[in-house]
C-alpha positions as CSV (number, residue, x, y, z in Angstrom):
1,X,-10.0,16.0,-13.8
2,X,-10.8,12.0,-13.1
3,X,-9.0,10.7,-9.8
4,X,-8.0,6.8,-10.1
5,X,-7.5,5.4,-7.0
6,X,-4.8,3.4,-6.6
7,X,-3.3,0.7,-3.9
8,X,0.5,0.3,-3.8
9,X,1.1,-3.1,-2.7
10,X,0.7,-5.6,-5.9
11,X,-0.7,-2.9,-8.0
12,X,2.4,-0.5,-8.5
13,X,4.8,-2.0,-6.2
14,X,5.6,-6.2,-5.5
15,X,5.5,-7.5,-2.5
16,X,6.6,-10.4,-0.5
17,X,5.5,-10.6,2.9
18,X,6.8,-14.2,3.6
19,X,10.5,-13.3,2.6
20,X,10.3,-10.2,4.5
21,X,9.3,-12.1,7.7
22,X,11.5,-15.0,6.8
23,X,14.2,-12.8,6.5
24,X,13.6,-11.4,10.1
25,X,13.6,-15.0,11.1
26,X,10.2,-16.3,11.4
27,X,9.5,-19.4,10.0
28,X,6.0,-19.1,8.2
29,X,3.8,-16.2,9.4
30,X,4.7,-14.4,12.5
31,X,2.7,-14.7,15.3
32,X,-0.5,-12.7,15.7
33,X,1.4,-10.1,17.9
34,X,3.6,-9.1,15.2
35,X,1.0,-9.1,12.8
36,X,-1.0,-6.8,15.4
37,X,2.3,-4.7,15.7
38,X,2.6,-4.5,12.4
39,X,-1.5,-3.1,11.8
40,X,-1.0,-0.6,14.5
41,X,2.3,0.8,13.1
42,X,0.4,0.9,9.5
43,X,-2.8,2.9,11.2
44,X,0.0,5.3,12.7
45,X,-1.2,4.3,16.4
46,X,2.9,3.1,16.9
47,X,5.7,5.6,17.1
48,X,8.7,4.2,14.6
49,X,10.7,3.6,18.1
50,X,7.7,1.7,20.0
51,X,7.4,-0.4,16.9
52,X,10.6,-1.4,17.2
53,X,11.0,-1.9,20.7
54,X,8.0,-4.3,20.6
55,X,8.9,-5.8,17.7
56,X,12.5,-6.3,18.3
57,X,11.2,-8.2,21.4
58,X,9.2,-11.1,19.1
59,X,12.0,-11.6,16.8
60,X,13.2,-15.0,16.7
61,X,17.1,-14.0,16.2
62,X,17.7,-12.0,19.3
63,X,21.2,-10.9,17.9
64,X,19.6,-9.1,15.0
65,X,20.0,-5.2,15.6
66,X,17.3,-2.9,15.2
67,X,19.1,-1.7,11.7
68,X,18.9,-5.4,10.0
69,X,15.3,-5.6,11.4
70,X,14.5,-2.9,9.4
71,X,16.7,-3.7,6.1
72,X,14.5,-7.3,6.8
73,X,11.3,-5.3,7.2
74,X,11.8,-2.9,4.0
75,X,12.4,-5.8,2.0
76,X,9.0,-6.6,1.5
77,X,8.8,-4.1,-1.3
78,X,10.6,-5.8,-4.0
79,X,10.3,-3.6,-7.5
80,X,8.0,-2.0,-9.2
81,X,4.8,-3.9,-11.2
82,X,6.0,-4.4,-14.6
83,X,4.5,-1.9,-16.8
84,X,2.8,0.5,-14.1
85,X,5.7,3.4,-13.8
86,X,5.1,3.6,-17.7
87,X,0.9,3.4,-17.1
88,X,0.9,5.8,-14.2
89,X,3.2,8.3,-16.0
90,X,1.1,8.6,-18.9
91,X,-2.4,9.2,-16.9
92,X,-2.0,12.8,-16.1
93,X,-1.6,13.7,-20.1
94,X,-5.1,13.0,-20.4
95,X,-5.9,14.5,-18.1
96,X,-6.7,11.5,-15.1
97,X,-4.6,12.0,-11.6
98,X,-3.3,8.9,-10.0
99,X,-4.6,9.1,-6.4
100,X,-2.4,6.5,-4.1
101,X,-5.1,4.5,-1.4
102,X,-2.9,2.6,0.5
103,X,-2.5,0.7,3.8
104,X,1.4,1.3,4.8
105,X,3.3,2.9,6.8
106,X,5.0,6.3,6.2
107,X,8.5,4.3,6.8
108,X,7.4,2.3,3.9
109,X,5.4,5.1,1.7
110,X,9.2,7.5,1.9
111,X,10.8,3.8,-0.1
112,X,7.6,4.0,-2.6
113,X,8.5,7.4,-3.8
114,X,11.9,6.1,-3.9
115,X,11.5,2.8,-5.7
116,X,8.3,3.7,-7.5
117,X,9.8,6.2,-10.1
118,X,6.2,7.6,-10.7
119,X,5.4,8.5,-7.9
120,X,6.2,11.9,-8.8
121,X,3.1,11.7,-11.0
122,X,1.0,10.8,-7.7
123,X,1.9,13.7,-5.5
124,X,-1.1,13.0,-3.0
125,X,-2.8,10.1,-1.3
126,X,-4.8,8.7,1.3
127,X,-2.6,6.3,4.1
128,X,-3.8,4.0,6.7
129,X,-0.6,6.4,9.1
130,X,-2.9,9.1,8.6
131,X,-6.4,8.4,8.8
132,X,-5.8,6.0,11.6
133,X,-7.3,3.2,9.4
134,X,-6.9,0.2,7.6
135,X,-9.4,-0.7,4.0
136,X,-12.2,-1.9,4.2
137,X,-12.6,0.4,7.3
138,X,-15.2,3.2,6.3
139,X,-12.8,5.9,7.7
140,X,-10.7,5.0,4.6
141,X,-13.3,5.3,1.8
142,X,-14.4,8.1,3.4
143,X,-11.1,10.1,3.7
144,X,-10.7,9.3,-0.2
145,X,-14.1,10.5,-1.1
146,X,-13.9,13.8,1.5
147,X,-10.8,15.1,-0.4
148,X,-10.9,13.5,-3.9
149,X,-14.9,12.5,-4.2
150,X,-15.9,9.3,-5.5
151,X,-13.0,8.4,-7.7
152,X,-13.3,7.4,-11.3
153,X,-11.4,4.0,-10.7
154,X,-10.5,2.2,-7.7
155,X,-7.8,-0.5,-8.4
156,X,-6.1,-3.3,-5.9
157,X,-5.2,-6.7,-5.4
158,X,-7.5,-7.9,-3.0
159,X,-10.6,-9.1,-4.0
160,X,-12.6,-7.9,-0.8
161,X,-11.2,-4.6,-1.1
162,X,-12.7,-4.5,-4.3
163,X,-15.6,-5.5,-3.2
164,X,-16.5,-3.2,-0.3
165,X,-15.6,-0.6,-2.7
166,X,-18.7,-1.3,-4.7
167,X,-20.8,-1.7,-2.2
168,X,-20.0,2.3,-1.7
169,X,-21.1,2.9,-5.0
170,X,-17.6,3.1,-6.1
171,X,-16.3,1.6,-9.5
172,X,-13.7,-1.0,-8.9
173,X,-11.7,-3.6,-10.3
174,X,-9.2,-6.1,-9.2
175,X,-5.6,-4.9,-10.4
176,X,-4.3,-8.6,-12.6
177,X,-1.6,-6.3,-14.7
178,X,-1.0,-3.3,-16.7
179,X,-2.2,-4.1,-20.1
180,X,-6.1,-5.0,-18.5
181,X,-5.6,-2.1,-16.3
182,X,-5.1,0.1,-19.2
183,X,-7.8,-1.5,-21.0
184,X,-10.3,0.0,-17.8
185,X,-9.0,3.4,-17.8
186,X,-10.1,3.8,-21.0
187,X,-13.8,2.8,-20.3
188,X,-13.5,4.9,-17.0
């Protein structure tokens, strides 16, 4: 069995971090506390009620209540990739398992498995919520490569993910769609 690691955001889900935050009221990016908020909520350090509280108190609309903060919030997973519920579904036939590698929250992984109709064919994963971590943080690769070993294929959007990756020894590219992604599982 090959593992494939794979990140959710911009590889098998969209995001859109400025309409999520503009639709919680912030023009631009929010300021560094709620970006801080927002990391220690992802690394599981922030209960989902403290991450409210505190970041109910930064929110520019006051009225808002803590329900359409979190409709706002969730909207920053938009649909899936286009072609990777079709990719992902096929991997396990010969014989590869989709591994998800993923910083997000478990608020955010429950809407994944939700939106992501795949995910059934990636029952297991390594999260920032539970290893307390965000990538390129060691404890991350590590956590992947204590469970799963060194996987086959590491794929996300963010070229310095990518990057550290390699430097472990680890073979990665940067996820541009599902045709070239295919195209690498092939050679993997």
């Amino acid at each position: 069995m090959k593992y494939i690691a794979l990140d959710i955001g911009n590889v098998c889900i969209q995001i859109d971090h400025n309409g999520c935050y503009s639709k919680a009221g912030f023009t631009g990016m929010p300021p560094q506390e709620v970006m801080f908020l927002a990391r220690e909520y992802e690394c599981g350090r922030l209960t989902e009620d403290e991450f409210w509280t505190a970041f109910q108190e930064f929110a520019p609309n006051k009225t808002k209540s803590r329900q359409e903060l979190e409709k706002d919030f969730d909207s920053i997973l938009v649909q899936p990739v286009e072609g990777m519920e079709d990719l992902i579904s096929m991997l396990p036939l010969f014989n590869i398992q989709p591994v998800f590698f993923s910083d997000i929250s478990a608020r955010h992984l429950k809407l994944v498995r939700r939106m992501f109709r795949a995910s059934a064919m990636v029952p297991d994963g390594i999260y920032s919520f539970e290893v307390g971590a965000m990538k390129p943080e060691d404890a991350m690769f590590e956590a992947f490569e204590k469970r799963f070993g060194v996987p086959a294929l590491y794929v996300d959007d963010r070229k310095e993910l990518i990057e550290a990756a390699r430097k472990r020894g680890w073979n990665a590219i940067v996820f541009t769609d599902s045709k070239a992604l295919s195209a690498a599982i092939q050679n993997c």
